[in-house]
N, C-alpha and C positions, 0 to 999 in steps of 0.2 A: 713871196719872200719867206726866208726861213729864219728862228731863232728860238731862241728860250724865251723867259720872262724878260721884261724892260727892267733893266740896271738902275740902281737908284741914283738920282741924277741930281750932285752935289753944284757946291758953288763953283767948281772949277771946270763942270762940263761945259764942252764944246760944240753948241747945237751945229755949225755952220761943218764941222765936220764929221759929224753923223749925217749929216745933209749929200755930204759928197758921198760917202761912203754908200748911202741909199741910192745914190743916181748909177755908182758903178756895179749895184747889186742887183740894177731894173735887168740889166742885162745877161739871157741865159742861153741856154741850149734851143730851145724854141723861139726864144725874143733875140736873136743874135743883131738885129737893128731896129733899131725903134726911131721914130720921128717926134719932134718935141713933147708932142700934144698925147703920145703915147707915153715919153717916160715920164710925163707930170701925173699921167691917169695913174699911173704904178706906183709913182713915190708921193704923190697925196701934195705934190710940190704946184706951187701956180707955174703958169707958163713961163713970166718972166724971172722967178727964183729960180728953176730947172734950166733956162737956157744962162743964165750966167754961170751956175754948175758946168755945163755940159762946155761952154766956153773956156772956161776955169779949164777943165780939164783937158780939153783939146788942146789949149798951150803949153800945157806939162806936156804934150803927148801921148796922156793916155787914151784918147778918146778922138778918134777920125767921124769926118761930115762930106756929104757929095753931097751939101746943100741943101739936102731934104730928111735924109738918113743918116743918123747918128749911130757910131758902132764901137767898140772897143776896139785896140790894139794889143798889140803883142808885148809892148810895155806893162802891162797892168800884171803878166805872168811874174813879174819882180816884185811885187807885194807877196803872191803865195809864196814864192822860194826864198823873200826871206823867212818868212817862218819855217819853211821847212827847211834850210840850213842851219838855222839852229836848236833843230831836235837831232835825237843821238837814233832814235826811233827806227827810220824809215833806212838808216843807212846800216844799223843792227841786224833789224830783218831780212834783209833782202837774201841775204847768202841761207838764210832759214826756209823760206819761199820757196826758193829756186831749189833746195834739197825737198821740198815739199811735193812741189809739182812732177820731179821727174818721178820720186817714188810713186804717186797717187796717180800721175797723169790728168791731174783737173789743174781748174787756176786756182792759186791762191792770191787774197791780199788783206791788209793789214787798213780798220780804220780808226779814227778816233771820234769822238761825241761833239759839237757842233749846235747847237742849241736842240733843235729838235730832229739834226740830220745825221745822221754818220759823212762824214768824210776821209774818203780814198787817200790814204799819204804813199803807200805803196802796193804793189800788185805785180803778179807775174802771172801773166795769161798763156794756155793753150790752145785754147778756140773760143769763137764768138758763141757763147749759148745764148744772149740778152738781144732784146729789139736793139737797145741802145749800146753806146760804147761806152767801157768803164775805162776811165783815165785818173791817173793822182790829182786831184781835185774835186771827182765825182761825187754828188751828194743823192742821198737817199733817204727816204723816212726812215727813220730808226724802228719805227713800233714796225717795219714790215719786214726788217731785215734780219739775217741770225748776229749779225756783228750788234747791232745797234739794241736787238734785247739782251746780250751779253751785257751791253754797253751800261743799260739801262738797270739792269741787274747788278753793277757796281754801284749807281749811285746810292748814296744815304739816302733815310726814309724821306725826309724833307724835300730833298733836291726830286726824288722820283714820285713825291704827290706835286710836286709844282709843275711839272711834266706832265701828267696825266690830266691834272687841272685844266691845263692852255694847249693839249694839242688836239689838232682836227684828224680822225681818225676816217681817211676816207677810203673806201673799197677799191683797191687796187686792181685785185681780182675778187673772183666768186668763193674763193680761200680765204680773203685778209680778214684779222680781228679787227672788228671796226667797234667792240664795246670797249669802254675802260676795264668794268670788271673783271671780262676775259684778257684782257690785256696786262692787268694786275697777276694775273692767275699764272699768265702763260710766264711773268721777269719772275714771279716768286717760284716757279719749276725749277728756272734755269740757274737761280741762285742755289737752290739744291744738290742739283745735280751736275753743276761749272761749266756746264756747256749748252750748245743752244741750237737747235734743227727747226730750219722754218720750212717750211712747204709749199710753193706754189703762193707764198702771200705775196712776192712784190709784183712776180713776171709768173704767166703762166710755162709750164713746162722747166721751169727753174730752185732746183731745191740747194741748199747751204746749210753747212756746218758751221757751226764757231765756235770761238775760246777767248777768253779771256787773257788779257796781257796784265802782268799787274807789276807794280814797282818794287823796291826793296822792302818799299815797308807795308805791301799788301795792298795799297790801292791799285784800283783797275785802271789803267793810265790807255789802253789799245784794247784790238780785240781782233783775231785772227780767223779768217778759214778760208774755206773750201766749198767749193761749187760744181754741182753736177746739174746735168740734164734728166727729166724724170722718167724720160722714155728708156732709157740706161742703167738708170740708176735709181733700186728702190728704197726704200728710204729703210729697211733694214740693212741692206747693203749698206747706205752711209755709218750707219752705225758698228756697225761687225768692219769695214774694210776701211771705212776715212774716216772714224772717228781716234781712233788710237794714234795714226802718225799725227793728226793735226794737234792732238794732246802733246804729243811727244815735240812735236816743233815748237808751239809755243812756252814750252819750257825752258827749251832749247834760246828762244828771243830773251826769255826774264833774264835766262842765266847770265846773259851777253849786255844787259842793260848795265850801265854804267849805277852807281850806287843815288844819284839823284836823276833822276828824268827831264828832259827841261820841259816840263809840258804844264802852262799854268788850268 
């Protein structure tokens, strides 16, 4: 499971619906079914609070059983797209992307910060370079991503030592910064210098540019790039050849943002 720091949790919080919200979070990319005894092990739930959850939600219809295996449905896709129909964001960009990718010929996409994840709101691909597949929804570590130290490079000092504090920095590859301090080192570059080239930290043979998206009134609300393969693409190259349109495009996103963001 992914997130920030725990929310300070008032008189008006709603344990029973954090509760749900954890059972439909047990489920991922590798866990795509789990059986009772699995999603209690994941969400720290006993067996019989987890299976009235999983009940609970199978009568909404988010949540299918063949009696043994519990799995998500294609209902639960209507919680993301509400949120993302009501950002101005992912529907801004896109005609920027797509002007992106034909000039550069890589993919580009767009994500935003997520507690400790970056998450995919929009992307336009032109080949598979990744083990995995990137879709609008895809989450990644931040500390290993070029978007997510962008990301991480907007935040205020506070927000980014409480970051640093609570995440687990685990070696992705034989590349990843797995210290804080070089991790400190590498958000304070990119705040320098407004952009951010990672190397081989999340996937090998996988390098990326990014930039920063930021609102009318300077906060960094997105963060935009571009991705090449390393056997193609040297990482002076990205510099000299995709780092100027990716600048240029995301400027091109700020200018298109509407004058308030809806992005809390």
């Amino acid at each position: 499971m992914s997130g920030g720091g725990v929310a300070r949790r008032g008189p008006d919080f709603v344990q029973s619906l954090e509760r749900g919200l954890t059972v439909i979070r047990a489920f991922d990319h590798e866990h795509s079914e789990l059986t009772l005894s699995e999603v209690a092990a994941v969400t720290g739930l006993t067996r019989a609070v987890a299976r009235r959850f999983l009940l609970t939600l199978a009568s909404l219809g988010y949540v299918r059983s063949d009696g043994r295996f519990f799995s998500l449905t294609a209902k639960v896709l209507e919680l993301g797209y509400a949120y993302l129909s009501s950002l101005s964001l992912p529907e801004v960009a896109e005609p920027h992307l797509e002007a992106l990718v034909s000039e550069v010929n890589e993919s580009s996409s767009v994500s935003v910060l997520d507690g400790h994840d970056v998450v995919y709101v929009a992307r336009v691909p032109v080949s598979r370079i990744m083990t995995v597949s990137i879709s609008v929804g895809t989450r990644f570590p931040a500390y290993a991503t070029s978007m997510g130290r962008v990301l991480l490079a907007g935040l205020p000092e506070p927000d980014l030592s409480s970051y640093l504090s609570s995440v687990r920095l685990s070696p992705l590859t034989a590349r990843t910064v797995t210290s804080v301090t070089a991790l400190r080192g590498e958000v304070a570059k990119v705040r320098a210098q407004g952009w951010a080239l990672v190397n081989q930290e999340l996937e090998e043979g996988l390098r990326a540019l990014a930039a920063p998206i930021r609102d009318r009134t300077g906060k960094v609300v997105a963060a935009l790039n571009v991705s090449a393969h390393a056997s193609r693409t040297s990482l002076e190259s990205m510099r000299r050849d995709l780092l100027p349109p990716l600048l240029k495009a995301a400027a091109h996103v700020e200018a298109d943002l509407p004058s308030r963001t809806r992005r809390s």
